[in-house]
C-alpha positions, 0 to 999 in steps of 0.5 A: 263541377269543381264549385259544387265538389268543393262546396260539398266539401265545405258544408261537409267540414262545416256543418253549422253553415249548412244549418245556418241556411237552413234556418235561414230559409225556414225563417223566411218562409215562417215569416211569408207565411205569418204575412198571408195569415195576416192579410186573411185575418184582415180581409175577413175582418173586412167581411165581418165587420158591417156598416148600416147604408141605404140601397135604391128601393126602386128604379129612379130617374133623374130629378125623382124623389129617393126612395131607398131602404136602409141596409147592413152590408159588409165593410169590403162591399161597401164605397167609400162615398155610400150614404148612411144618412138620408134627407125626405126631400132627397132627389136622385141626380142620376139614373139609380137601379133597384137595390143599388148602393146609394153614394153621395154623387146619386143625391141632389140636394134641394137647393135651386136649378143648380143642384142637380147638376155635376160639379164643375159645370154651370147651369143657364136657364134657356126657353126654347118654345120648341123643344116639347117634352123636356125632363130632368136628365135629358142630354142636349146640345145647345145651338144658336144660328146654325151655331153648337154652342155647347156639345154636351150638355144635360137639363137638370131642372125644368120649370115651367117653359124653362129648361136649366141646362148645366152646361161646361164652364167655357161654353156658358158665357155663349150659351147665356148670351145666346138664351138672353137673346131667344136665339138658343135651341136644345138638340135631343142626344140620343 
């Protein structure tokens, strides 16, 4: 109680710290203040400003050529990865919705077996002459002798009676010899 009797007496003998405080702490919340406005501006900046992208006209699978519209959507909503530019020979390398944002993972450029497949992952081409209905995007595992060779795995191409499998880095030497020598299966992955 003596601490707040003397402070009294002080701010009472000593107006200017009173008012020193007071500025003091109105400057602070000016400035917290100034802070959030500016941050608003910024945002709404952010929504204003526009840029043109091309979004998914359709449902595509894997493999499917992309048919996308171009679009201007605010800044704020727009990935970092979105595609402003679009090839005619484009193809989707994974499932992309009707009006989605199309970004650079979902275009497989039309370069071989390889290009639809995920980077870090390497593509073997196997023929298995019993796997029927095989497409683009099928998750598999790869089997050879009762052996998994590769526990996750996805076709990325398909031609003919061979299917090119992307498959992890470690499993490929296996999975390769393993097709070399007929002996490679594919197991569907529900």
């Amino acid at each position: 109680m003596q601490v707040a009797a003397r402070a009294r007496l002080f701010l009472a003998r000593h107006p200017s710290v009173y008012w020193l405080a007071v500025a003091v702490l109105a400057a602070t919340v000016a400035f917290g203040v100034s802070r959030r406005l500016a941050d608003i501006d910024a945002a709404r900046e952010r929504w204003a400003a526009g840029r043109t992208v091309f979004v998914a006209a359709g449902d595509h699978q894997p493999g499917d050529p992309l048919d996308a519209r171009a679009v201007e959507l605010p800044a704020a909503a727009i990935p970092p990865s979105a595609v402003d530019q679009l090839t005619p020979d484009a193809r989707a390398r994974q499932h992309i919705v009707d009006g989605e944002i199309v970004v650079a993972r979902d275009i497989m450029p039309p370069t071989g077996p390889a290009a639809g497949a995920e980077p870090g992952t390497l593509v073997v081409p196997i023929v298995d002459p019993l796997a029927t209905d095989v497409r683009i995007g099928l998750r598999v595992q790869v089997v050879a002798e009762g052996l998994v060779l590769a526990d996750v795995a996805t076709v990325v191409e398909v031609d003919g009676d061979v299917a090119f499998v992307a498959v992890e880095p470690t499993s490929a030497p296996v999975v390769a010899a393993a097709a070399r020598d007929g002996t490679a299966s594919l197991l569907y992955v529900p």
